[in-house]
C-alpha positions in Angstrom: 72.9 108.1 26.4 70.3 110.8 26.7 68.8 109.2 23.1 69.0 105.8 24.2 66.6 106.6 27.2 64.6 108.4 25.3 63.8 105.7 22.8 64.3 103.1 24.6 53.1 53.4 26.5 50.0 52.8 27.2 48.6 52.0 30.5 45.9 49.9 31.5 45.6 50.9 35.4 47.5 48.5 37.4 47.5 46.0 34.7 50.6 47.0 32.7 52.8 49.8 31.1 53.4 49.8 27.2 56.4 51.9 25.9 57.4 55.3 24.8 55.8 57.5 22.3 58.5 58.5 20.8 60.0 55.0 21.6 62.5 52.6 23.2 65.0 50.4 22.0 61.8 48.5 20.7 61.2 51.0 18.5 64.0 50.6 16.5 62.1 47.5 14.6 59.6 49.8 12.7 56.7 48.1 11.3 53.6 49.8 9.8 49.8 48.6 9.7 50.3 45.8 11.4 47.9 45.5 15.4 49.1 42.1 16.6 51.9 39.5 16.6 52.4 36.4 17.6 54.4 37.1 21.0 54.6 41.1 19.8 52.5 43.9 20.0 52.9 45.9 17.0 51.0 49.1 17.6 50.0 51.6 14.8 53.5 51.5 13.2 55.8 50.9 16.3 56.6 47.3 17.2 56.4 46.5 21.3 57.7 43.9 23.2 54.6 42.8 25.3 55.6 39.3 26.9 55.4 35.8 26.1 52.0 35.0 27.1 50.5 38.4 25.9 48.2 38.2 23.4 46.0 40.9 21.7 43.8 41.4 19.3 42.7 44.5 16.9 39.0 44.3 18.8 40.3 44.2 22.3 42.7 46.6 22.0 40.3 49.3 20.6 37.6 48.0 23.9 41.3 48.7 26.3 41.2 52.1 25.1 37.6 52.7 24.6 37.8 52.0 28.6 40.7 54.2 29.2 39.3 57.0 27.5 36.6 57.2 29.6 36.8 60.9 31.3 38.8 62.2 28.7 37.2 64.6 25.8 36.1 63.5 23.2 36.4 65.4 19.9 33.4 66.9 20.4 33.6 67.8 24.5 37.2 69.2 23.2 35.3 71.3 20.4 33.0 73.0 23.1 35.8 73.3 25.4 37.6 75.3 23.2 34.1 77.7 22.1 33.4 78.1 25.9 36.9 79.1 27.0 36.9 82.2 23.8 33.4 83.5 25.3 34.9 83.3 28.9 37.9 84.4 28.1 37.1 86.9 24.7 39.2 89.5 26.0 42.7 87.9 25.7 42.1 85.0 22.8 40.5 84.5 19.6 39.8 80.7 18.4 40.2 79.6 14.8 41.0 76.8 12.5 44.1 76.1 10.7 42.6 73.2 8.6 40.4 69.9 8.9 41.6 66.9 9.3 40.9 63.6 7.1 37.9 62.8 8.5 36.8 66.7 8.4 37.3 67.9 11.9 38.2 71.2 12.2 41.6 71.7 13.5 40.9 74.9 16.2 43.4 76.6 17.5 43.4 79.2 20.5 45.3 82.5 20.6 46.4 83.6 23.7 47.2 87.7 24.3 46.1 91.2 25.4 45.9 92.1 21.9 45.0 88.9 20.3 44.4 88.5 16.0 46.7 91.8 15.9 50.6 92.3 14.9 52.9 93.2 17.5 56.7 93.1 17.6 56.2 90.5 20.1 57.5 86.6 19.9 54.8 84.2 18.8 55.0 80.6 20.5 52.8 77.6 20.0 51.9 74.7 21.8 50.5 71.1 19.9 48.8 68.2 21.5 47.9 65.1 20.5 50.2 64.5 17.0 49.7 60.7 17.9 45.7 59.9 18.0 46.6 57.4 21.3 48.7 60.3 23.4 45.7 62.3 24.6 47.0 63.8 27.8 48.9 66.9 25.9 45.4 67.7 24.4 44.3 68.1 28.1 46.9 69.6 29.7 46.9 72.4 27.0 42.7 73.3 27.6 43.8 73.9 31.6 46.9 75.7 30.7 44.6 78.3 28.6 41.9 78.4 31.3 44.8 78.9 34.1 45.9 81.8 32.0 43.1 83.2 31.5 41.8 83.0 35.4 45.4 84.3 36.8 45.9 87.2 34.1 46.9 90.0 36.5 46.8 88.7 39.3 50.1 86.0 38.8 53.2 88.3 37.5 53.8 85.0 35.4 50.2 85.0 33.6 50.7 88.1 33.3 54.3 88.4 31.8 52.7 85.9 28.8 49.6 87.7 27.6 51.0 91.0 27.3 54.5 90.2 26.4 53.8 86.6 23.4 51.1 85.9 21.1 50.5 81.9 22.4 48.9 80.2 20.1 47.6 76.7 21.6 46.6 73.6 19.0 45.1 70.9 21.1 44.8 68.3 18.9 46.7 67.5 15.7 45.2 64.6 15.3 41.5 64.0 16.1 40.9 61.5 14.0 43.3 59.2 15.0 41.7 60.0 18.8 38.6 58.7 17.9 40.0 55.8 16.4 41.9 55.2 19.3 45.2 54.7 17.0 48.8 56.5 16.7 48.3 57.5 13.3 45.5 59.4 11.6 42.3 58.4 9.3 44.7 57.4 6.6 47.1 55.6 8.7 50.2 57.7 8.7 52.3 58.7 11.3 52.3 62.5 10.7 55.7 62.9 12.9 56.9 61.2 10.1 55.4 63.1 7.4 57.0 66.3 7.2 59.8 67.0 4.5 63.4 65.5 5.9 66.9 67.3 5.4 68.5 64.1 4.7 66.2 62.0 2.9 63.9 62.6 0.0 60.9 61.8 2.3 57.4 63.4 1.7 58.7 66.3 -0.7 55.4 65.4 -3.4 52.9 68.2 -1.4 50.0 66.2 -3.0 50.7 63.0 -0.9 51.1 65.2 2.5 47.7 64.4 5.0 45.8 67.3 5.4 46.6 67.9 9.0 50.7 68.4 7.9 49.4 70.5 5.3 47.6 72.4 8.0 50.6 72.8 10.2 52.9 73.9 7.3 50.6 76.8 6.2 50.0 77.8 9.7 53.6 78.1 10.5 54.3 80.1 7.3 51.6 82.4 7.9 53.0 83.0 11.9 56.5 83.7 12.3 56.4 81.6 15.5 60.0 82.2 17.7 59.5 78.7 19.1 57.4 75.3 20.2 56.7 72.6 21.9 54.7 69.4 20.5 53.2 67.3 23.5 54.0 63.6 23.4 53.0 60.6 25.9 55.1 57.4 26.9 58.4 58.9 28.3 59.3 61.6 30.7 61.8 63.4 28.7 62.4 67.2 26.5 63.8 66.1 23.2 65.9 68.3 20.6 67.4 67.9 17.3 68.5 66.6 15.3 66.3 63.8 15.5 68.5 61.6 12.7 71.5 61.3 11.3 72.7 61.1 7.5 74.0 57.4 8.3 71.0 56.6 9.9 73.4 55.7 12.8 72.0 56.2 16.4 74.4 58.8 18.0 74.4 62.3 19.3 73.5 64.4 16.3 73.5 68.4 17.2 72.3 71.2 15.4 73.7 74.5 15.2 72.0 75.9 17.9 72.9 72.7 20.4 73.6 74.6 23.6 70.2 77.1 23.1 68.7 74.0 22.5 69.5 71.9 25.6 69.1 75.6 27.5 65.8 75.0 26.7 65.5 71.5 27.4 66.6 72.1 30.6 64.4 74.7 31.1 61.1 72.7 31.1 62.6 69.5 32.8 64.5 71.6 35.6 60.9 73.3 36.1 59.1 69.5 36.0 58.2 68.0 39.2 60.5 64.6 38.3 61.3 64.8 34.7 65.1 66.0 35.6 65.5 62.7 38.2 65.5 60.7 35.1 67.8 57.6 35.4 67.3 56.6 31.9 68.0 60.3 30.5 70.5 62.7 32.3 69.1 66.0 33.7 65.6 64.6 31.9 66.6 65.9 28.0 67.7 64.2 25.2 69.3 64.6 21.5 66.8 63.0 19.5 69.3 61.1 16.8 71.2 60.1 20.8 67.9 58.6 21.6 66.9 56.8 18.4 66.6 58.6 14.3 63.2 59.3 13.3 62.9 61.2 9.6 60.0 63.2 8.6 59.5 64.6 11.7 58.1 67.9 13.0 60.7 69.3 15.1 63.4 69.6 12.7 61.4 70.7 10.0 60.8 73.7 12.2 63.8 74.4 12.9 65.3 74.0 9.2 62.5 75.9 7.2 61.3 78.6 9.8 63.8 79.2 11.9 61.7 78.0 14.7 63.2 76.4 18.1 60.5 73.4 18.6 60.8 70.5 21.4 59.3 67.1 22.0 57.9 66.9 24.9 57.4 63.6 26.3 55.3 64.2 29.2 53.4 61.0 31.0 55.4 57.7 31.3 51.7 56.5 30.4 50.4 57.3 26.8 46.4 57.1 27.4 46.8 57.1 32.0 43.4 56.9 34.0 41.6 59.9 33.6 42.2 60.1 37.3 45.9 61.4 36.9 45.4 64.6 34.7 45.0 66.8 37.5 48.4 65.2 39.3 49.8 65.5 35.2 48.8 68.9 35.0 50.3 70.4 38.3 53.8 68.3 37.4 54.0 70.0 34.0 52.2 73.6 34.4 55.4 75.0 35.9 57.1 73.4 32.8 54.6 74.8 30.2 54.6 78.4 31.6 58.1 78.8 32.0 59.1 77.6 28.6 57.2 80.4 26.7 57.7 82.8 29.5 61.9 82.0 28.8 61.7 83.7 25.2 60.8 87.1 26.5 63.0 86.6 30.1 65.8 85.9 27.8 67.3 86.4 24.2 68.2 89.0 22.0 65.2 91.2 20.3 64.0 94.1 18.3 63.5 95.6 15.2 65.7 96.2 11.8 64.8 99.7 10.2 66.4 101.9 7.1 68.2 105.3 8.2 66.5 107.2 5.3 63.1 106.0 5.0 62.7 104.5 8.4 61.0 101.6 7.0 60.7 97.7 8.6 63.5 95.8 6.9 63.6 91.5 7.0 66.8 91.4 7.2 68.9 88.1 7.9 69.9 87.7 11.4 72.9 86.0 12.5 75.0 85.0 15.3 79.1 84.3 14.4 80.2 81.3 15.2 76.9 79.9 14.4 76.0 78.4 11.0 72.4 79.1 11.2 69.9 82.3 10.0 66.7 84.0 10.9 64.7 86.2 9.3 62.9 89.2 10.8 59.6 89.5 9.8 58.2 91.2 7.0 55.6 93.0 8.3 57.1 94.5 10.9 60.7 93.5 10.8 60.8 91.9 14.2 63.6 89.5 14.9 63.2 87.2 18.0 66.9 85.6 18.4 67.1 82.8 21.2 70.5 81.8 22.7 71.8 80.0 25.5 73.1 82.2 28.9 76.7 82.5 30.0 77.9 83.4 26.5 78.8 86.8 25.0 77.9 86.6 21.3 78.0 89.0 18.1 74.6 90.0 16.1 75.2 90.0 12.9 72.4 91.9 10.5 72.7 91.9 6.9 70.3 93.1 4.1 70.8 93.7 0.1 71.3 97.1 -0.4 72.3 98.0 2.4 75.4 98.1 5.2 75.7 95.2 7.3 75.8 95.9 10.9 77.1 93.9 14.6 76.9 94.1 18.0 77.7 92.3 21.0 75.3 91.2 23.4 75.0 89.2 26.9 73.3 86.1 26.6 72.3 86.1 30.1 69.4 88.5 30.0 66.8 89.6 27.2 68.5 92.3 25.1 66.6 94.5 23.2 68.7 96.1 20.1 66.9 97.6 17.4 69.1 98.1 13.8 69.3 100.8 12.0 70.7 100.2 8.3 72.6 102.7 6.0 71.6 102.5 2.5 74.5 101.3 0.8 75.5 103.3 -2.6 78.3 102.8 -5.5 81.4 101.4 -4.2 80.1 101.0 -0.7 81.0 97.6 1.1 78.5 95.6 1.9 81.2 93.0 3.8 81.2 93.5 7.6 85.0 94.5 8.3 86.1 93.4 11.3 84.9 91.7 14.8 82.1 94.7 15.1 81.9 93.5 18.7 82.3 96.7 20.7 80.3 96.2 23.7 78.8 99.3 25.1 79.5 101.2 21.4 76.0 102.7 20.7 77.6 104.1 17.6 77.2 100.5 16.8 73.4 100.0 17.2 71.1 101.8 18.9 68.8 101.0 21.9 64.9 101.5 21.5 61.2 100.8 22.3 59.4 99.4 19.8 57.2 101.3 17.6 54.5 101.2 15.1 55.7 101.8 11.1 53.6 105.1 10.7 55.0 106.7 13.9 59.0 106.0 12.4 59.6 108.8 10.5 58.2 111.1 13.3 60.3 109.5 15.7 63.7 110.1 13.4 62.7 113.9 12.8 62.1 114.4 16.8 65.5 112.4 17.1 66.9 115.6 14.8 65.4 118.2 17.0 66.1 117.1 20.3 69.6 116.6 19.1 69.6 120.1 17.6 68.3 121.5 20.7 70.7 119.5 23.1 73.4 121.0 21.1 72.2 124.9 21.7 72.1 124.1 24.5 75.7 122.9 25.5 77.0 125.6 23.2 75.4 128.1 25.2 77.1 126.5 28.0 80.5 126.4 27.1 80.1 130.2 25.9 78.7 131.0 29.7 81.7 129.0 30.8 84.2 130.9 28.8 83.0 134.5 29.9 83.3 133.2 33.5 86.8 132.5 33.0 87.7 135.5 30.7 86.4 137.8 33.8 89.1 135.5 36.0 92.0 135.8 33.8 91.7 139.5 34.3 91.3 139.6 37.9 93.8 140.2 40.3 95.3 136.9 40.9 98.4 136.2 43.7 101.6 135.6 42.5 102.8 132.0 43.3 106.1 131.6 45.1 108.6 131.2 43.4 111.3 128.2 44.7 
């Protein structure tokens, strides 16, 4: 115990409401390239009842918008915005690009921290706006979020719990090009939330026919180990999860292995929402994306599947492209929603770092929970793992490595817990299967509880382990040898005899 402490749709005004982003029932009847049908509005791959009488051409459709972005940033306003926010705010954020798009317009990207550009055993999260070129509101919300951080870091305990405890890394727009255009999909007319690779169809595996801006996305998220998401949609009110299809391409609810985590954090951004959990359409405001209707190729399970990172849809204006007028009314009904979702994977969760007993070096081990079919990695550099899981549940860590012995221990998934591994090397004969349930709550002989530290300080931290151990056990010898001589000299005192009955 001493050790442990020691180390510790679209809306035209009043005029009418087009449907979801993600979609409706409408949006079952997937068309591409088509703008305008006879009696049906087909726009930029999703087909939308609009009325009898309704008619629309491509023209007037691109003047609607050109109206309705009036107030908004445009690609350049959003490029200053993000240059003036660094030099304001240079002390917690860098900016940088992850890519261009088609057109050529760079993809920045703002990093949020007290130590910002630098490696920490800290979770990385990630917010992205504006995947669809006609849902600019997320590309908005996400320039006020940075600037509120930045103006409330210490002064608001919440601000302040973020920068100092996640590297936030903020991606206004996905798709700029598509923006300008006033369109859903980008300069080449795809839909990148359907361009990612799928787990159940062969869809988009060829690299060279991914657009540039997925491209973008896919080498950003393998250079950050991010611990979770959140891509910012328009045209619902609702937090989606995965799966978002099935193998029988049936609609029905479709969970991953991480269901429960997942709707925990659903819930955790509608419950925070100013209306998004009154939902009559969707109970408690979240839904399984397959439940809802399949999409394949998207972002959010691709996340999940390749990088072990927990990403939601966020559906977050009834309205896809609203009166300018309403982002300020937007903002304050999701900022509670936006700051408590990445503040939740510090506030809760199971953390820390895997290390080797002789060397003391970072391992990336595999990181598992039983029960649950699913695996993360810590990371290489520094061997961080970041593990989310839903409260109210006592589960088993699992940590495995080649070459080494695995290791458990049991947690409580209603707080953050912070367990850092130490691995035996594993030699000859030695088993490297984990015998039994390991789940021994309270057994630090099972893992041990510390701060984090930087790799060069390990090995001095081991050897001053050694000592103090050394010198705690002098200590108690000397004592138990004081204690002894003290009762010697009474055994050989003059004692009263004790009646005898």
């Amino acid at each position: 115990m001493i050790l442990s402490l020691l180390f510790l749709s679209l809306n035209l005004s009043s005029l009418f409401r087009l449907s979801a982003s993600r979609g409706s029932a409408a949006d079952r009847f997937y068309r591409s390239g088509d703008v305008h049908v006879d009696g049906i509005y087909v726009r930029s791959g999703r087909q939308l009842l609009a009325g009898e009488n309704f008619r629309m051409t491509e023209e007037q459709y691109i003047q609607m918008l050109d109206k309705l972005a009036q107030g908004y940033m445009s690609n350049f306003d959003l490029d200053k915005a993000i240059k003036d926010f660094h030099r304001r705010c240079s002390n917690i954020s860098r900016i940088y690009s992850i890519g261009k798009s088609v057109l050529g317009v760079p993809l920045w990207t703002i990093e949020i921290s007290n130590m910002p550009g630098k490696k920490e055993a800290e979770p990385a999260f990630k917010f992205i706006g504006n995947v669809h070129g006609d849902e600019p509101v997320g590309r908005e919300l996400l320039l006020l979020l940075a600037n509120w951080l930045c103006d409330n870091y210490k002064s608001d305990p919440l601000a302040t719990l973020i920068v100092d405890n996640v590297h936030l890394h903020i991606l206004p727009s996905m798709n700029p090009d598509g923006f300008a255009l006033r369109r859903r999909n980008n300069a080449n007319n795809i839909d990148l939330n359907r361009d990612f690779p799928d787990q159940f169809f062969p869809l988009n595996d060829d690299m060279d026919l991914r657009q540039p801006e997925t491209k973008a996305i896919m080498n950003w998220v393998d250079d950050i180990e991010f611990t979770a998401s959140a891509s910012l949609h328009g045209g619902a009110l609702v937090a989606n999860y995965p799966w978002d299809g099935t193998e029988d391409k049936k609609r029905k609810y479709y969970g991953c292995p991480d269901d429960e985590t997942y709707k925990f954090l659903a819930t955790l951004y509608s419950g925070s929402h100013y209306n998004m959990s009154k939902s009559t359409e969707f109970p408690q405001g979240i839904t399984n994306g397959a439940l809802w209707y399949p999409i394949y190729g998207g972002m959010q399970d691709w996340n999940y599947i390749h990088h072990g990172c927990f990403e939601l849809t966020l559906e977050i204006s009834d309205n896809k492209w609203p009166n300018a007028s309403e982002l300020p009314t937007l903002w304050e009904y999701n900022r509670m929603s936006m700051l408590n979702l990445v503040a939740g994977i510090v506030k809760t969760g199971i953390h820390g770092r895997v290390i080797s007993s002789d060397e003391g070096k970072p391992l990336p081990a595999s990181i598992t929970l039983r029960g649950i079919n699913y695996t993360i990695a810590a990371s290489k550099s520094l061997a961080d793992y970041h593990r989310l899981v839903a409260p109210g549940q006592t589960y088993e860590v699992i940590v495995t490595m080649p070459g080494y012995k695995p290791k458990s221990a049991c947690v409580d998934g209603d707080r953050a817990v912070t367990i850092d591994f130490v691995l035996e090397p594993a030699h000859g004969n030695d088993s490297q299967v984990l015998e039994g349930s390991g789940c021994y709550i309270g057994s630090k002989s099972r893992f041990q509880v510390m701060e984090y530290m930087p790799e060069p300080q390990l090995q001095l931290y081991v050897l001053l382990i050694i000592l103090i151990s050394a010198f705690l056990c002098l200590a108690m010898r000397k004592k138990s040898l004081r204690s002894n001589h003290h009762m010697v000299n009474q055994r050989h005192s003059p004692q009263p005899k004790r009646a005898a009955v």
